[in-house]
N, C-alpha and C positions, 0 to 999 in steps of 0.2 A: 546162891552166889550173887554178890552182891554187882551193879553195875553201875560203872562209875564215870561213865561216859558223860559227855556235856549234853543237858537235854532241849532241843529245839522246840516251841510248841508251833504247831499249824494249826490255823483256823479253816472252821469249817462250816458248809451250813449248814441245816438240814435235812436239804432233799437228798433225795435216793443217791442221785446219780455222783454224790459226794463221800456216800458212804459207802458205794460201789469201788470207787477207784484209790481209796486211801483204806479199803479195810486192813491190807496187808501191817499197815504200820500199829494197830490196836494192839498186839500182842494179846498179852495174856485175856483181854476185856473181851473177848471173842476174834482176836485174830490168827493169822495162823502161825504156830510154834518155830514153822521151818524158813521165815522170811525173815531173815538179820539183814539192819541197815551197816554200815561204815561205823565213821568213826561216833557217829551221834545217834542219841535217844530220839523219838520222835512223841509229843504229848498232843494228842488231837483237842484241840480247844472249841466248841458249838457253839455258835450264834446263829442269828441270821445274820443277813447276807448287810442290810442296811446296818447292823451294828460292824459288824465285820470293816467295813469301811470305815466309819466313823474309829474305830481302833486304827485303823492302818493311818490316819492323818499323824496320829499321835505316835508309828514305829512301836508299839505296845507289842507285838505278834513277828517271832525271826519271820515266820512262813504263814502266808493267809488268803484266803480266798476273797479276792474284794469282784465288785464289778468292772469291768472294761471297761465303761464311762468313768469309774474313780483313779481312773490309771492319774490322768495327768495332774491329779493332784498332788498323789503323795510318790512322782515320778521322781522329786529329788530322793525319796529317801528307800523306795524299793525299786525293783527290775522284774518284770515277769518272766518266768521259766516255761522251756517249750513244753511240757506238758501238763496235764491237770488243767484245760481251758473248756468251759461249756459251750458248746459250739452248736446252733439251728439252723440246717441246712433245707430252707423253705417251710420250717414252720418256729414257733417260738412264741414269746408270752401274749395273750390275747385280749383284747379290750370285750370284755361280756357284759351283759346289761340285764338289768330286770323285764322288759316290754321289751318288743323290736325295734331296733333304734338303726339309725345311720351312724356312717361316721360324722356328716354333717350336723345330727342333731347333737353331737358331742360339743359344739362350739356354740351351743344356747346358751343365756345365761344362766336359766334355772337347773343347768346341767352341772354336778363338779363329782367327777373320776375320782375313785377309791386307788391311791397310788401304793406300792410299796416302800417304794421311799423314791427324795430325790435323787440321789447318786446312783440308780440303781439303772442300770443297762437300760430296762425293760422302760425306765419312762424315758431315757436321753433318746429312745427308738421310737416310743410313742409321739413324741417330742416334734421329732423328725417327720411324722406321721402327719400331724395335725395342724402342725405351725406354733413355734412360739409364741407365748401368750392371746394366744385363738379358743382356750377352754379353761374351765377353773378344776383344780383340782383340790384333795385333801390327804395327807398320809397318813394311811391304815398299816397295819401290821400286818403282813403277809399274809398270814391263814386266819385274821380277821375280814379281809374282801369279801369275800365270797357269802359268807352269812349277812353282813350286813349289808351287802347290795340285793342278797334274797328280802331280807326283810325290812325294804323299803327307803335303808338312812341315808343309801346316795343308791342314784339313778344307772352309775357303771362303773365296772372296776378294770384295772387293768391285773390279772390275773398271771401269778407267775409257779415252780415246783410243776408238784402233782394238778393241782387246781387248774391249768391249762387241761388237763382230759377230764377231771370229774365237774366243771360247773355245772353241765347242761343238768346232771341229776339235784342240782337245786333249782332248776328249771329258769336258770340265766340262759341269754340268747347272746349269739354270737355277733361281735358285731366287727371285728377284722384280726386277721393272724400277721400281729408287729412282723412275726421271723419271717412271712410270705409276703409282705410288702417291702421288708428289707431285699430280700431277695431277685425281688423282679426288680427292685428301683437302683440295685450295683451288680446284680449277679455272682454277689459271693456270699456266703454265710455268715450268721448274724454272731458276734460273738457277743454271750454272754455273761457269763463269771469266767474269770481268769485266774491264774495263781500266781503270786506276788512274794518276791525273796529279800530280805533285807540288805541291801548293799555294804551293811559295815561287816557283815559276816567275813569280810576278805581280812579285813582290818583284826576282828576278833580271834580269829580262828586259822590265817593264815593264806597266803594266796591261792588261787583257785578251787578255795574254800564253797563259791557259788555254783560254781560247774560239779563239785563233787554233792553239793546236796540235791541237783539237780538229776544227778544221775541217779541216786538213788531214789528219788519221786518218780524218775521215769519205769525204773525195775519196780517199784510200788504199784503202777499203775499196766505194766507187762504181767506183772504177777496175779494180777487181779482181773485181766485178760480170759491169761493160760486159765483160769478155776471163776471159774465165771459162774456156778452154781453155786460154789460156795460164797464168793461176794453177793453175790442175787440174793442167797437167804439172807447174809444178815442186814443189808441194803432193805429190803424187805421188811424187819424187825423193827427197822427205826422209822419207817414210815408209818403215817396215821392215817388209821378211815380208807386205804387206800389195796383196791382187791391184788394179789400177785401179778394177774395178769395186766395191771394198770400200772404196776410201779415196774412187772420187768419191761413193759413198753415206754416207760420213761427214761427208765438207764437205758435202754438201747437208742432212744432217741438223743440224748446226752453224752454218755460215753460212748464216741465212735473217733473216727481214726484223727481227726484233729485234735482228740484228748491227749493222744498217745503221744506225740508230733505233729504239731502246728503246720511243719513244712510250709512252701511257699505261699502255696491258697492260704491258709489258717493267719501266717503273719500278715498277708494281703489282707484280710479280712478284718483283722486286729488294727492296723493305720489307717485303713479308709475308715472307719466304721469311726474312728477319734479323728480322724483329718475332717470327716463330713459335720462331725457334733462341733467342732469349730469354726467351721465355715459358716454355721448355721446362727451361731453367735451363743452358744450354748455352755460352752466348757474352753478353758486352756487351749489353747497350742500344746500338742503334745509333744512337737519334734518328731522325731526320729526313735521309736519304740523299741527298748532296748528287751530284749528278750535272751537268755539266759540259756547258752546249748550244755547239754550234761558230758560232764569227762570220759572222753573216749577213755580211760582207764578201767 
């Protein structure tokens, strides 16, 4: 039977903790049979996280996983929904090095950080970290860091995914936890990837067209909760190089209750975390962060 519903795509990246909480919506591609959305299709679209952004400047994606530091860019044109947000509560992506290094030797000159990208939470935190323009850096592709800080071509990376628990086995040294120095430096959680809804959807589709796709991301991410074995294996599957017990300690690090709902702490964590990257001189004024509650219907 054919269905002929409007189809939304959401982006997504590729760690675990992404393919944990949105498996529900895969249908047939391995998800589950029994979890129907509303009135809409849902197509999971993969990047990473740096491209993800750079689409969302453009409104290319109704639903997309961008960084929390890309919020105030593309603020005119999406809203983030309360849930689907990657949230480190005292730990989070980590700055790892080939030798023992300080944070201090990060600000040498012959020093330049292997980054994921620039929009990317994890350097606007490192950022915050170091001091603006105090280190040089270069953008590597994500799950290119790690080997190439192992074999020599920069001296440290900031390390984000899976690769936050496996570098030490390419025998990188640690050299600070962003999520644990966010944390002691506001006493709230680091947020990291967020989910992002396109604001003309009201427009497209009808009024409170946002709240209603919102609600069923939240039932996506309740669903994937409630069956948490079955999201783990195939969360699991699409992860690389990475042993079960490393990626189910990642989604449990990732997916926890500010996935689910943001609530007070989570949205706290979401404005200070863009109030402090502006004050810093770093990014936008964000305003007033509008975040998107799903329809009590």
């Amino acid at each position: 039977m054919s269905d002929d519903r409007p189809t939304l795509r959401i982006g997504q990246s590729p760690d675990p903790d992404d393919a944990f909480m949105w498996w529900p919506l895969v249908g047939g591609a391995g998800g589950p049979s029994e979890f129907h959305t509303g009135r809409f299709r849902y197509q999971p679209v993969l990047d990473d996280i740096e491209t993800l952004n750079r689409l969302s400047e453009r409104g290319e994606l109704e639903i997309t996983a961008i960084s929390c530091a890309q919020y105030p860019y593309v603020s005119d044109r999406y809203a983030l929904t309360n849930c689907g947000t990657s949230m480190g509560d005292h730990y989070g992506p980590r700055i790892v090095s080939n030798r023992p290094m300080s944070v201090d030797d990060l600000r040498r000159d012959e020093v330049v950080l292997a980054i994921p990208g620039e929009r990317t939470s994890a350097f606007r935190a490192a950022t915050m970290l170091l001091g603006a323009g105090s280190f040089r850096h270069a953008v590597v592709r994500f799950d290119q860091i790690v080997p190439r800080v192992a074999a020599g071509e920069f001296a440290a990376g900031l390390v984000i995914h899976e690769a936050q628990l496996t570098f030490a086995e390419a025998g990188l040294h640690l050299i600070a936890d962003v999520g644990m120095w966010w944390s002691s430096h506001c006493g709230l959680p680091l947020p990291l990837g967020v989910n992002a809804i396109r604001r003309d959807l009201d427009e497209s589709y009808g009024q409170s067209t946002l709240r209603q796709i919102t609600a069923d991301l939240h039932r996506c991410v309740q669903f994937a909760l409630n069956h948490h074995d079955e999201a783990l294996a195939y969360a699991l599957g699409r992860a690389k190089d990475v042993s079960p017990e490393l990626g189910e300690r990642f989604v449990n690090m990732y997916v926890n209750r500010w996935t689910l709902d943001l609530g007070s702490v989570g949205r706290a964590a979401v404005q200070t975390f863009l109030q402090e990257a502006h004050r810093a001189g770093l990014s936008p004024d964000p305003g007033e962060v509008d975040i998107i509650l799903p329809n009590a219907d």
